[in-house]
DRENPA-3360 file (N, C-alpha, C; in nm, 2 decimals, always signed):
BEGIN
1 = XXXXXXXX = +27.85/-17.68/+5.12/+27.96/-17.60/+5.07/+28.06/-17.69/+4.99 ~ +28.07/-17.63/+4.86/+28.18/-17.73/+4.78/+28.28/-17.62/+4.73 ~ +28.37/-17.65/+4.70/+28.48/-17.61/+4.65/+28.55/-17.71/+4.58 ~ +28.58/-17.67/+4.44/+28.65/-17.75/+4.34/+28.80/-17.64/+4.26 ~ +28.88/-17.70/+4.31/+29.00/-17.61/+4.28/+29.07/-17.73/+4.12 ~ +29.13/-17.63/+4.04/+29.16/-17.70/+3.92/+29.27/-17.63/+3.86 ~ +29.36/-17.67/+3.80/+29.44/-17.59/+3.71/+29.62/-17.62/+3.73 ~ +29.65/-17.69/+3.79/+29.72/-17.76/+3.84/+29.86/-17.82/+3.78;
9 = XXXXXXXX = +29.95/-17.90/+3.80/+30.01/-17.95/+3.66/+30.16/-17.95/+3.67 ~ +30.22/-17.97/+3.61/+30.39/-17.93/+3.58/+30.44/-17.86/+3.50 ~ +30.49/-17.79/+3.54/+30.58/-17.66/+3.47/+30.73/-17.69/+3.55 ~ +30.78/-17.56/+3.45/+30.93/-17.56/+3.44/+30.94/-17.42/+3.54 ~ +31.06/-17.39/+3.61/+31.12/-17.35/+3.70/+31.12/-17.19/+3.58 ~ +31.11/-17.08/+3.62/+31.01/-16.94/+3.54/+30.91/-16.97/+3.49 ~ +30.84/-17.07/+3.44/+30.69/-17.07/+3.39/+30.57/-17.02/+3.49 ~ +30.48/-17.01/+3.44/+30.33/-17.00/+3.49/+30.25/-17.06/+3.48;
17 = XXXXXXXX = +30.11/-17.08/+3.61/+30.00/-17.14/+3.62/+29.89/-17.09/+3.66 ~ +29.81/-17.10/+3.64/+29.68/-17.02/+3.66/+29.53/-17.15/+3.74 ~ +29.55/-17.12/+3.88/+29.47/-17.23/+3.96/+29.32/-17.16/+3.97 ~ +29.24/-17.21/+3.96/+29.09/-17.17/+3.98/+29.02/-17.28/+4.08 ~ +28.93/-17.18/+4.18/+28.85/-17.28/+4.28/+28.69/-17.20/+4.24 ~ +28.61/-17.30/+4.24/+28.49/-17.27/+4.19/+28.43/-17.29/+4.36 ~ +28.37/-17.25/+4.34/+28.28/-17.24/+4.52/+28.10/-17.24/+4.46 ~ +28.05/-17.31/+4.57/+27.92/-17.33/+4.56/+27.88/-17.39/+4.66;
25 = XXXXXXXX = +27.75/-17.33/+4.69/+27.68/-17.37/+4.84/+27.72/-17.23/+4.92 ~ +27.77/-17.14/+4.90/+27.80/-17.02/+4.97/+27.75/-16.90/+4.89 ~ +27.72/-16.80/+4.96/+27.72/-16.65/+4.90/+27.84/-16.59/+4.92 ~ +27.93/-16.61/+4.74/+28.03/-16.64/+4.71/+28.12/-16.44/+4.77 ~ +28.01/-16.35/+4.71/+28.04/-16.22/+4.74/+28.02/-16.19/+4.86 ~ +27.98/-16.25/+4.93/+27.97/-16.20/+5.11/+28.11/-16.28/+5.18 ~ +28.21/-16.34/+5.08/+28.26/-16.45/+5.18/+28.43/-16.45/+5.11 ~ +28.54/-16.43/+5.21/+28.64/-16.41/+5.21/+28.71/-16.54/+5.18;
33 = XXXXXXXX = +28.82/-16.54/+5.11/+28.86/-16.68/+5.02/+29.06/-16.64/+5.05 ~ +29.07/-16.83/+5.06/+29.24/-16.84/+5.12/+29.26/-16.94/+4.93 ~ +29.37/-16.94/+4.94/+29.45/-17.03/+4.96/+29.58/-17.05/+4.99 ~ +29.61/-17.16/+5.01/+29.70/-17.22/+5.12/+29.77/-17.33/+5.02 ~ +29.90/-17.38/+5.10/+29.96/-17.48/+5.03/+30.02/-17.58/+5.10 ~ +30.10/-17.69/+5.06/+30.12/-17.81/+5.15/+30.22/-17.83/+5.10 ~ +30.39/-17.85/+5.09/+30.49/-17.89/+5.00/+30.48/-18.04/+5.08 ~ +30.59/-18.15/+5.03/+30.57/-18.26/+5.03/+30.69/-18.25/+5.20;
41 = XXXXXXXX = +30.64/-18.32/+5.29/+30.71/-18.30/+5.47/+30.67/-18.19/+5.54 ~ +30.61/-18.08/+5.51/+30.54/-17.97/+5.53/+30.44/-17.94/+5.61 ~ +30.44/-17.86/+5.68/+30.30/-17.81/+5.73/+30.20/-17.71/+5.61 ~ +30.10/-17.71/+5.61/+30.00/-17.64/+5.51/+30.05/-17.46/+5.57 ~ +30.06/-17.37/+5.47/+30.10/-17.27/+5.49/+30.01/-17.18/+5.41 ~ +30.00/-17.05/+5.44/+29.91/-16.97/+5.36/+29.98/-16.89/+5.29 ~ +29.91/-16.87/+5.14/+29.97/-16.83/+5.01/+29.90/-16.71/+5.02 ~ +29.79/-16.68/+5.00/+29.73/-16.56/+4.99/+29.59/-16.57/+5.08;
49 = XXXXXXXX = +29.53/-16.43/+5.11/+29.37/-16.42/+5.15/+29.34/-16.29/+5.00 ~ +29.25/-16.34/+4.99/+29.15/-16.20/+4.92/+29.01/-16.22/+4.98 ~ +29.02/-16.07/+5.03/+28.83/-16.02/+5.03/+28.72/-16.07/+4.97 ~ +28.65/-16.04/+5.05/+28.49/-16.02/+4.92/+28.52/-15.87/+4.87 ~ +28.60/-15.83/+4.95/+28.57/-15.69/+4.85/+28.68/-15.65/+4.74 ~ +28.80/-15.77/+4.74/+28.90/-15.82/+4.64/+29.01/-15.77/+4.75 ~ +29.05/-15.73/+4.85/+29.17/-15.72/+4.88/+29.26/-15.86/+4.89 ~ +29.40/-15.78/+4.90/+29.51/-15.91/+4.88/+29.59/-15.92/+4.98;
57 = XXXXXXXX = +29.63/-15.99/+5.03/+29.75/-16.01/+5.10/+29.78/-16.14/+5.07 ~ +29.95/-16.15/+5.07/+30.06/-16.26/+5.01/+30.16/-16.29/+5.12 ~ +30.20/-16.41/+5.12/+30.31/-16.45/+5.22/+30.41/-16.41/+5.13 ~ +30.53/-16.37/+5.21/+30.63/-16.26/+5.17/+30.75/-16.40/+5.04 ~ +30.70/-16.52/+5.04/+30.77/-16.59/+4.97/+30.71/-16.59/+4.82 ~ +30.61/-16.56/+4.84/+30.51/-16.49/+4.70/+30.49/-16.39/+4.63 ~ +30.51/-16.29/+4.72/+30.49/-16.16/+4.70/+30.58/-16.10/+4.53 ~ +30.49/-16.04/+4.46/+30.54/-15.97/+4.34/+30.53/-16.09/+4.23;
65 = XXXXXXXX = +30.49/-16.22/+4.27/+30.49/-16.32/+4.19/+30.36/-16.37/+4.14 ~ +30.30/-16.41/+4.26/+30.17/-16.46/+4.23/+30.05/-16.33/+4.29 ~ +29.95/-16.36/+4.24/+29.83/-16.26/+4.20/+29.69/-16.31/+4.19 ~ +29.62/-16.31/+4.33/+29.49/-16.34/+4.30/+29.38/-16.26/+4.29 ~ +29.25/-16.33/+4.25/+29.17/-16.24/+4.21/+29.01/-16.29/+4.20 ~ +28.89/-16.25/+4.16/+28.76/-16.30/+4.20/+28.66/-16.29/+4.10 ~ +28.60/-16.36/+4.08/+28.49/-16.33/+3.99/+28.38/-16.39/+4.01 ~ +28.27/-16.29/+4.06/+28.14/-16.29/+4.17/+28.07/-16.38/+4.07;
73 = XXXXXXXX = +28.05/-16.35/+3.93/+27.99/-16.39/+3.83/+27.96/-16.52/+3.82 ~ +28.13/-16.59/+3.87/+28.12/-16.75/+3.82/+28.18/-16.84/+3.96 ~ +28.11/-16.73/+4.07/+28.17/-16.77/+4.20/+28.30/-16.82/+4.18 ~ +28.41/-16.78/+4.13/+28.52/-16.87/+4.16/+28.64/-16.74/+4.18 ~ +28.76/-16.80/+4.25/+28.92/-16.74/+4.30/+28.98/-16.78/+4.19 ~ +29.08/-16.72/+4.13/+29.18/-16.76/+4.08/+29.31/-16.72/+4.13 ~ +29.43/-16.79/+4.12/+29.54/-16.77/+4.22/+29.66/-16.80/+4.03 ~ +29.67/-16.66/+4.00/+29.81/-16.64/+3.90/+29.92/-16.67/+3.94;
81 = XXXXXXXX = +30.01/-16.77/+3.93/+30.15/-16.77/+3.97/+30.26/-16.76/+3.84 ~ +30.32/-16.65/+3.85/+30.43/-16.67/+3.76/+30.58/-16.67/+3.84 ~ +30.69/-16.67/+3.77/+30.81/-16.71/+3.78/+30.84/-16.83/+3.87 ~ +30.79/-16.93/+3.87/+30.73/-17.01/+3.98/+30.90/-17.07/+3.97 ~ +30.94/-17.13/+4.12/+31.05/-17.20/+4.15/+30.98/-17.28/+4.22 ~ +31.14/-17.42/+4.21/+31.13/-17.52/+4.25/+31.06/-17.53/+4.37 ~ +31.07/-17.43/+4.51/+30.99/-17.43/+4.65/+30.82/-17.39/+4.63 ~ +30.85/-17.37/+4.52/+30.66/-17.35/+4.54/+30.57/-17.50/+4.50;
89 = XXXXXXXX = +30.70/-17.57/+4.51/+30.58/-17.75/+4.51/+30.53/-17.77/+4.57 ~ +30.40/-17.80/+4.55/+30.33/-17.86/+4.65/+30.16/-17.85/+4.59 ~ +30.09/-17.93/+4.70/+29.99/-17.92/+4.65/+29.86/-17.78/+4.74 ~ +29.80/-17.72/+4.62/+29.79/-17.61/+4.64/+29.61/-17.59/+4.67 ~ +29.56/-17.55/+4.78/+29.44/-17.61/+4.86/+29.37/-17.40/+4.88 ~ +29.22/-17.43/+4.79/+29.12/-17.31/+4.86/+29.03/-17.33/+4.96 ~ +29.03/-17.21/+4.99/+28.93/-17.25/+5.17/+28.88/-17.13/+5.16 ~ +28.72/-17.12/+5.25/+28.67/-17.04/+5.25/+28.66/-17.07/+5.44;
97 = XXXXXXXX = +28.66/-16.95/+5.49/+28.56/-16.94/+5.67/+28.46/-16.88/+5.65 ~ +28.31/-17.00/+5.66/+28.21/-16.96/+5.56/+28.09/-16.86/+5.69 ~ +28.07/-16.77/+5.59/+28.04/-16.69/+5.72/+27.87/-16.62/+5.69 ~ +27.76/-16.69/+5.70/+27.64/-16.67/+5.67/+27.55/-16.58/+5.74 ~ +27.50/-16.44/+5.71/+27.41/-16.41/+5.79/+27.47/-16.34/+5.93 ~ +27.63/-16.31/+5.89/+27.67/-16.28/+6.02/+27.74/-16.38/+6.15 ~ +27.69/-16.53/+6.10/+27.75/-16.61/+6.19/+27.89/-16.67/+6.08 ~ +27.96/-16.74/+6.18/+28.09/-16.84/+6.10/+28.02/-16.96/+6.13;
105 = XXXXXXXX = +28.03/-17.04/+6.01/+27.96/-17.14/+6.01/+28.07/-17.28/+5.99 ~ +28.18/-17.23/+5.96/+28.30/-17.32/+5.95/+28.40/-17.31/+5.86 ~ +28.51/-17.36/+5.85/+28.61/-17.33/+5.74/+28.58/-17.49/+5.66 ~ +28.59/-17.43/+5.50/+28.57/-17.53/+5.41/+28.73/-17.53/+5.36 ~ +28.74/-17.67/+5.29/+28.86/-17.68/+5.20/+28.84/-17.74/+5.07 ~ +28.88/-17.68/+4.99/+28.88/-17.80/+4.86/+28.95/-17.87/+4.82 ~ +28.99/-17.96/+4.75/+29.03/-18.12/+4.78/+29.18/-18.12/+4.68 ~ +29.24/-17.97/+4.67/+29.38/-17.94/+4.62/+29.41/-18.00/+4.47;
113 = XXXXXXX = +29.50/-17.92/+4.47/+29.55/-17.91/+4.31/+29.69/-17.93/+4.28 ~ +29.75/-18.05/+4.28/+29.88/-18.09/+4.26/+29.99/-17.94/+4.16 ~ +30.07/-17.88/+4.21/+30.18/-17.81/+4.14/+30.32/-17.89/+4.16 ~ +30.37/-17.89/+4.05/+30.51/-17.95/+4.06/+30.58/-17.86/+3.94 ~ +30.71/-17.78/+4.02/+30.75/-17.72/+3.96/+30.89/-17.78/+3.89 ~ +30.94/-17.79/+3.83/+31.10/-17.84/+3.81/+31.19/-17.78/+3.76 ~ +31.31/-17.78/+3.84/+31.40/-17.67/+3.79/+31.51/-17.73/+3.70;
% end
């Protein structure tokens, strides 16, 4: 299982970014996708889950802002963030709990995507 998250970068305090995790080694449509974030002294917190069947749920510090979404086609998540503020620094991590055949086979992570926002 790999996961390659990309998209990353510095922006300004209202701007937007658009993070993508490509996943491979999994049956991308059978399998439920996070990401999660790390600010710099922080514990890793969760930003969003979406489904394999596309549903969403947002930690309430995101909500109405950022927007994810799936495309079976090119196995990968993308995670939309706009109006971004200075607290959403950090480096920004997808994970799958890979779940094959009915079993969980483990939680994967991919190897994060630096955001730095500045106000």
């Amino acid at each position: 299982v790999q996961l390659q998250a990309s998209g990353g970068g510095l922006v300004q305090a209202g701007g937007s970014l658009r993070l993508s995790c490509a996943a491979s080694g999994i049956r991308f449509s059978m399998n439920d996708m996070g990401w999660y974030r790390q600010a710099p002294g922080k514990q890793r917190e969760l930003v969003t889950k979406i489904t394999r069947g596309g549903m969403t749920n947002y930690a309430d510090s995101v909500k109405g802002r950022f927007a994810a979404s799936r495309d079976s086609a090119k196995n990968t998540v993308y995670l939309q963030m706009n109006s971004l503020k200075p607290e959403d620094t950090g480096v920004y991590y997808c994970n799958v709990p890979w779940v094959d055949d009915n079993y969980y086979r483990g939680t994967y992570w991919g190897q994060g995507t630096l955001v730095t926002v500045s106000s």
